[in-house]
MIBA-479158 format. One record per atom (N, C-alpha, C): residue in one letter; atom name; x, y, z. Coordinates in steps of 0.2 Angstrom, whole numbers. Example, Ala and Ser with C-alpha at 12.3 -4.5 7.8 and 13.67 -1.06 7.14 Angstrom:
! residues 2
NODE, res, atom, u, v, w
NODE, a, N, 66, -28, 39;
NODE, a, CA, 62, -22, 39;
NODE, a, C, 66, -16, 39;
NODE, s, N, 64, -11, 35;
NODE, s, CA, 68, -5, 36;
NODE, s, C, 64, 0, 39;
***
This chain:
! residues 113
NODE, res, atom, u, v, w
NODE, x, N, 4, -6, 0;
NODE, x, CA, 0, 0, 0;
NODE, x, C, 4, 6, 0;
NODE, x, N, 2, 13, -4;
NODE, x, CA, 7, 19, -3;
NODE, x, C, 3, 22, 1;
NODE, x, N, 8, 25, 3;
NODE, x, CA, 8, 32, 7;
NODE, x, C, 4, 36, 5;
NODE, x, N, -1, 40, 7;
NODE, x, CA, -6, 43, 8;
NODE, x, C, 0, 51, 10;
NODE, x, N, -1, 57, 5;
NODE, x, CA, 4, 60, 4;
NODE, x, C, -2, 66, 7;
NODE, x, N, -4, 67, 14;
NODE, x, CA, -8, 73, 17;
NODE, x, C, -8, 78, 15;
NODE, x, N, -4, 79, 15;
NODE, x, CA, 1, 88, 14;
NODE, x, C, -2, 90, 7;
NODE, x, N, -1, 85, 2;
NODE, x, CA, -4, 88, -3;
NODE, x, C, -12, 86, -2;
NODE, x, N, -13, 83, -1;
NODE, x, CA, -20, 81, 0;
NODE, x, C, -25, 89, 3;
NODE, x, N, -21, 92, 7;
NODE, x, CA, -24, 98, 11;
NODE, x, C, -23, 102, 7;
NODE, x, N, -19, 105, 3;
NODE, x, CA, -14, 111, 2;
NODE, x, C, -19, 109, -7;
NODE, x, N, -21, 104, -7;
NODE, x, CA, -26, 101, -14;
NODE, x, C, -34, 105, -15;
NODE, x, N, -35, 104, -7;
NODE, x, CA, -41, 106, -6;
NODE, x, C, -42, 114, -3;
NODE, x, N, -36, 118, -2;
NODE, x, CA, -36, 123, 0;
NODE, x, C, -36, 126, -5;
NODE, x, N, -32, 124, -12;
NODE, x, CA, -31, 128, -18;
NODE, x, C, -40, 126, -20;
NODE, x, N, -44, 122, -18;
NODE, x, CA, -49, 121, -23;
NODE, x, C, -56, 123, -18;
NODE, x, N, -57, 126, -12;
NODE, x, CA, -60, 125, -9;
NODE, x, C, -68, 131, -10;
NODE, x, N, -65, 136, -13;
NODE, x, CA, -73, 141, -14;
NODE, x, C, -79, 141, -10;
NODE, x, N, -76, 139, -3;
NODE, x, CA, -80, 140, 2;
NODE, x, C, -89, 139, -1;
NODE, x, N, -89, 132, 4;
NODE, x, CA, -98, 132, 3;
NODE, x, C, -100, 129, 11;
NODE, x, N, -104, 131, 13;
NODE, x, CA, -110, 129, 19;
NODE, x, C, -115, 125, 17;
NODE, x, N, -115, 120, 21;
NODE, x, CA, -122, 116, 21;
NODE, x, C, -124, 113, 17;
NODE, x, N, -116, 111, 11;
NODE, x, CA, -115, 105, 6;
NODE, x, C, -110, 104, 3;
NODE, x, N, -109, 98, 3;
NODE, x, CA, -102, 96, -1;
NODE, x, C, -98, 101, -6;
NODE, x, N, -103, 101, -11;
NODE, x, CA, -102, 105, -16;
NODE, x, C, -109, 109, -19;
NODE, x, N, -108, 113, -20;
NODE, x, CA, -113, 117, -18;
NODE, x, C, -116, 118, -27;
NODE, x, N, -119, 124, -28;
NODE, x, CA, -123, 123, -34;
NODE, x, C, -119, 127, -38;
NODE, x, N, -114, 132, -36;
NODE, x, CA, -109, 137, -40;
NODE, x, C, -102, 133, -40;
NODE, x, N, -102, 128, -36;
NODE, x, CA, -95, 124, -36;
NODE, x, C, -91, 124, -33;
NODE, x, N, -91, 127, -27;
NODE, x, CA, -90, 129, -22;
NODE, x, C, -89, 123, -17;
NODE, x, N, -85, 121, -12;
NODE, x, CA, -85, 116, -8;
NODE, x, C, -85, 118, 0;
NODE, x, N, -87, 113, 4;
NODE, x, CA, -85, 114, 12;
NODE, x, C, -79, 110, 14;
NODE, x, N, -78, 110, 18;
NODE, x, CA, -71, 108, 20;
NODE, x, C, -69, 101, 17;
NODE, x, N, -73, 97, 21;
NODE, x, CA, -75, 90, 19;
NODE, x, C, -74, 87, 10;
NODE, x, N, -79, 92, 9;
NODE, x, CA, -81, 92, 0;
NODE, x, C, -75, 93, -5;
NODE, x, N, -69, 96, -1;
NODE, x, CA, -64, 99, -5;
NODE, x, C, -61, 94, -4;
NODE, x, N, -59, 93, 3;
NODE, x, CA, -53, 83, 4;
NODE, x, C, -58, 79, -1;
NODE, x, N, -62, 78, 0;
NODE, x, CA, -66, 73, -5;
NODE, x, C, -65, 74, -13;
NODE, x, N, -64, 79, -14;
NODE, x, CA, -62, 84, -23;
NODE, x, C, -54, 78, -23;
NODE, x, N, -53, 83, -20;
NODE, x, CA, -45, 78, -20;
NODE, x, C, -43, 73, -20;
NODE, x, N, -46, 67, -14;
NODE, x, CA, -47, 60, -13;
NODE, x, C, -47, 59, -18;
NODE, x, N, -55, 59, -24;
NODE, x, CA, -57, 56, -29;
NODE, x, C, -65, 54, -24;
NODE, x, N, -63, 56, -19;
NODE, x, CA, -72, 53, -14;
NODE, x, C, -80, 58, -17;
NODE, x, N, -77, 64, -20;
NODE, x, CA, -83, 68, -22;
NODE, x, C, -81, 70, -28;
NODE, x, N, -84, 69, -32;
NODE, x, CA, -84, 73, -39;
NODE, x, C, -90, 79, -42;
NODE, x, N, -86, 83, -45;
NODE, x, CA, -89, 89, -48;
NODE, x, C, -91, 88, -54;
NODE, x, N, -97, 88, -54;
NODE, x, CA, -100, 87, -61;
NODE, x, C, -104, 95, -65;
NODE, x, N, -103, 97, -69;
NODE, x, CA, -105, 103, -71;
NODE, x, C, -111, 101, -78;
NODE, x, N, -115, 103, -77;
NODE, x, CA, -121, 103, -85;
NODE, x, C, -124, 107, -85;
NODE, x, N, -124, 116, -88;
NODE, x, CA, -127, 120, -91;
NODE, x, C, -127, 122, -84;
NODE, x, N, -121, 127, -81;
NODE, x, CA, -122, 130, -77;
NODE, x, C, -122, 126, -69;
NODE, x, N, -125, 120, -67;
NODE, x, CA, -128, 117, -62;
NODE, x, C, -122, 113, -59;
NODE, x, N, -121, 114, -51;
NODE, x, CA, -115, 108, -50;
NODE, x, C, -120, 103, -44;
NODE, x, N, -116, 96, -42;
NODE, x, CA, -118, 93, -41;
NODE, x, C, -112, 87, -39;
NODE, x, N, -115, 84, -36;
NODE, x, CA, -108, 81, -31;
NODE, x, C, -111, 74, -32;
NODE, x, N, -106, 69, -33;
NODE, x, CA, -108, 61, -31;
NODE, x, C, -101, 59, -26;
NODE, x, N, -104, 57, -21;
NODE, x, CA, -100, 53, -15;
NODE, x, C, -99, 45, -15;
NODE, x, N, -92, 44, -15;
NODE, x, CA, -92, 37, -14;
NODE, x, C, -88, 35, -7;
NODE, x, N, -89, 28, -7;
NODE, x, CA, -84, 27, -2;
NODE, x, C, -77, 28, -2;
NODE, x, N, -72, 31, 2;
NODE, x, CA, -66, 32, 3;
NODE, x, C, -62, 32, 9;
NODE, x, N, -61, 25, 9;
NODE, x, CA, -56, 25, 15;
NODE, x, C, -49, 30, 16;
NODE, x, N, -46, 32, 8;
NODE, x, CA, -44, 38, 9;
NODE, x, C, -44, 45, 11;
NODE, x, N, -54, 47, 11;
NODE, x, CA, -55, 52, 11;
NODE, x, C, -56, 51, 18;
NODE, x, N, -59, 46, 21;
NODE, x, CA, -60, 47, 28;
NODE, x, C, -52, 47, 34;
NODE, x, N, -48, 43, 31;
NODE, x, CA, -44, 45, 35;
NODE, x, C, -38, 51, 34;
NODE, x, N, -43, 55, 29;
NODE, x, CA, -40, 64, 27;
NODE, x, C, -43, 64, 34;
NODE, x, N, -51, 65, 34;
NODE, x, CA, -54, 71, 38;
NODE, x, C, -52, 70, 44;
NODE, x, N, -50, 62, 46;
NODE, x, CA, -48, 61, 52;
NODE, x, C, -41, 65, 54;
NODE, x, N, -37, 65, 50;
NODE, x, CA, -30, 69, 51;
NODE, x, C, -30, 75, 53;
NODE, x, N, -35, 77, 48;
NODE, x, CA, -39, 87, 47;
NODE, x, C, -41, 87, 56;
NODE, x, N, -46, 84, 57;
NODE, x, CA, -49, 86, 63;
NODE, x, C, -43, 88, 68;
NODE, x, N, -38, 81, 70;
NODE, x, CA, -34, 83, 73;
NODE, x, C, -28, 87, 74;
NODE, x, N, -30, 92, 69;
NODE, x, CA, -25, 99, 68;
NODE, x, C, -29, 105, 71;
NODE, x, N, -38, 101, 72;
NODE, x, CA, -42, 108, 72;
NODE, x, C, -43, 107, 81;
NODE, x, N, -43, 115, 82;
NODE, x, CA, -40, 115, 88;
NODE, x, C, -47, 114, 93;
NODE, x, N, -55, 112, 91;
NODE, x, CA, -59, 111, 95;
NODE, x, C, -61, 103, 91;
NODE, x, N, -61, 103, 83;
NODE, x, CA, -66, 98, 80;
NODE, x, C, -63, 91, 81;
NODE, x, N, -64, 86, 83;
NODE, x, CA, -62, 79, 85;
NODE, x, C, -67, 75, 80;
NODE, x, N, -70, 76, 76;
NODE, x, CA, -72, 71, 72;
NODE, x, C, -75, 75, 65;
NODE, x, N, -79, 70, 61;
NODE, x, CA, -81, 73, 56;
NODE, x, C, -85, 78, 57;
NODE, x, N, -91, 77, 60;
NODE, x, CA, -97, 78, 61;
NODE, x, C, -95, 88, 64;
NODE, x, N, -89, 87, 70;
NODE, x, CA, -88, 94, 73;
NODE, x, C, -83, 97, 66;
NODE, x, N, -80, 93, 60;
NODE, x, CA, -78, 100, 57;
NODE, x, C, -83, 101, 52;
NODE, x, N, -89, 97, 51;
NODE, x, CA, -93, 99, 47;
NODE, x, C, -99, 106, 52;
NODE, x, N, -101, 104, 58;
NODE, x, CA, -103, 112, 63;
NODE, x, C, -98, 119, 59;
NODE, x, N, -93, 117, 61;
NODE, x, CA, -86, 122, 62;
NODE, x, C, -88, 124, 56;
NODE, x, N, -90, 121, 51;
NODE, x, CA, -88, 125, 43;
NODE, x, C, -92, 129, 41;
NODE, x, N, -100, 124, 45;
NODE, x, CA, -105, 129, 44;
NODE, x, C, -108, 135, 46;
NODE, x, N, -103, 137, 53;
NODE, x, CA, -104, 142, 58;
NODE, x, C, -105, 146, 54;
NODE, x, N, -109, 152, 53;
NODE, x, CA, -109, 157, 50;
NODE, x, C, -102, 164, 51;
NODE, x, N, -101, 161, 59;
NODE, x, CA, -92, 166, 60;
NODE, x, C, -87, 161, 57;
NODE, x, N, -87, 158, 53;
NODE, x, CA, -83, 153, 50;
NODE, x, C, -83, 155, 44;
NODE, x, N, -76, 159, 40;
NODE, x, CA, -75, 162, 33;
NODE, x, C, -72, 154, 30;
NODE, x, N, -71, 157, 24;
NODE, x, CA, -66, 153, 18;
NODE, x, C, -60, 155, 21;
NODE, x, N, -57, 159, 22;
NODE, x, CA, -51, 160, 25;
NODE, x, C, -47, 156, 33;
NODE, x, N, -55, 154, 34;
NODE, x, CA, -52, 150, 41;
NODE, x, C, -54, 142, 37;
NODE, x, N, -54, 142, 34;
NODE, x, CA, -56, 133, 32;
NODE, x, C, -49, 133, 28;
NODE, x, N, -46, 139, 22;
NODE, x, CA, -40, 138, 19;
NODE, x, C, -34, 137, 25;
NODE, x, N, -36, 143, 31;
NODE, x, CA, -31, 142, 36;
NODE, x, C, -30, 134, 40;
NODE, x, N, -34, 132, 41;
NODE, x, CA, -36, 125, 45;
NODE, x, C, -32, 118, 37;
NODE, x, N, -33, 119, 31;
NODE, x, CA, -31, 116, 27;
NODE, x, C, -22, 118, 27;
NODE, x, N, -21, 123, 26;
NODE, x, CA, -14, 123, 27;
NODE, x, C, -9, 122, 31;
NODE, x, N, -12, 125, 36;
NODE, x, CA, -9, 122, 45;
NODE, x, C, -8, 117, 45;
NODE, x, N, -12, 112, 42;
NODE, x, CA, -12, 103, 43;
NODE, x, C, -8, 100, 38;
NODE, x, N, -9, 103, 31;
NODE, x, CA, -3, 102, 28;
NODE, x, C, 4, 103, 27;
NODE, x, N, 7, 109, 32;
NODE, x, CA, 13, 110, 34;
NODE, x, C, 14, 104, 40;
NODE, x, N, 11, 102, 45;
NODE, x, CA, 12, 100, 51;
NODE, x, C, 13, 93, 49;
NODE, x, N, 9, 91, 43;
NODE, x, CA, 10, 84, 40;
NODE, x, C, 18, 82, 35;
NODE, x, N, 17, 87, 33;
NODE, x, CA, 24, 89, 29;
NODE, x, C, 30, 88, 33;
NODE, x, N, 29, 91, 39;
NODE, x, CA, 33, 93, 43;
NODE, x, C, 36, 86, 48;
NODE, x, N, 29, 80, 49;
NODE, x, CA, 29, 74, 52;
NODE, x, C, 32, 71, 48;
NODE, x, N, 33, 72, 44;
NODE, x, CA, 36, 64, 35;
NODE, x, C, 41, 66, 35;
NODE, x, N, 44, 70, 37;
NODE, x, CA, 52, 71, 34;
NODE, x, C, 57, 73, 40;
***
């Protein structure tokens, strides 16, 4: 089995995340936290037809044990369920979901080598 390469896996979802609340991927294409690791993984796909976006979820043991790594960087959330709260906060920006992606990614980067 390879190595599961984190760092990019965050720093994947942080270049692609377009902040969205209250769904994976939202209707302008736009992701939540969750939905952008899932972009990445290959766990969520973005599908586009005549303007509309739309998201199909599969199993990924991949993508699950992103969010599990993600959480443990976030300084309250311990599971999926509390970074999916945390995202949807309304005092919760795009810039605090890029920052939370990044921090994880460097910290991860920073564990592998």
């Amino acid at each position: 089995e390879t190595m599961t390469d984190y760092a990019r896996v965050f720093d994947g979802a942080a270049d692609d995340i377009g902040h969205a609340k209250h769904a994976l991927v939202d209707r302008r294409g736009g992701a939540c936290v969750l939905g952008a690791v899932g972009l990445v993984t290959g766990a969520v796909s973005r599908k586009n037809e005549h303007g509309h976006y739309w998201y199909e979820r599969t199993s990924s043991l991949e993508w699950s044990r992103s969010v599990k790594i993600l959480a443990s960087h976030h300084d309250a959330a311990k599971t999926e369920y509390d970074l999916v709260v945390w995202n949807n906060n309304p005092d919760t920006s795009g810039d605090d979901v890029i920052d939370l992606l990044r921090r994880a990614a460097k910290a991860e980067r920073e564990a592998t080598q």
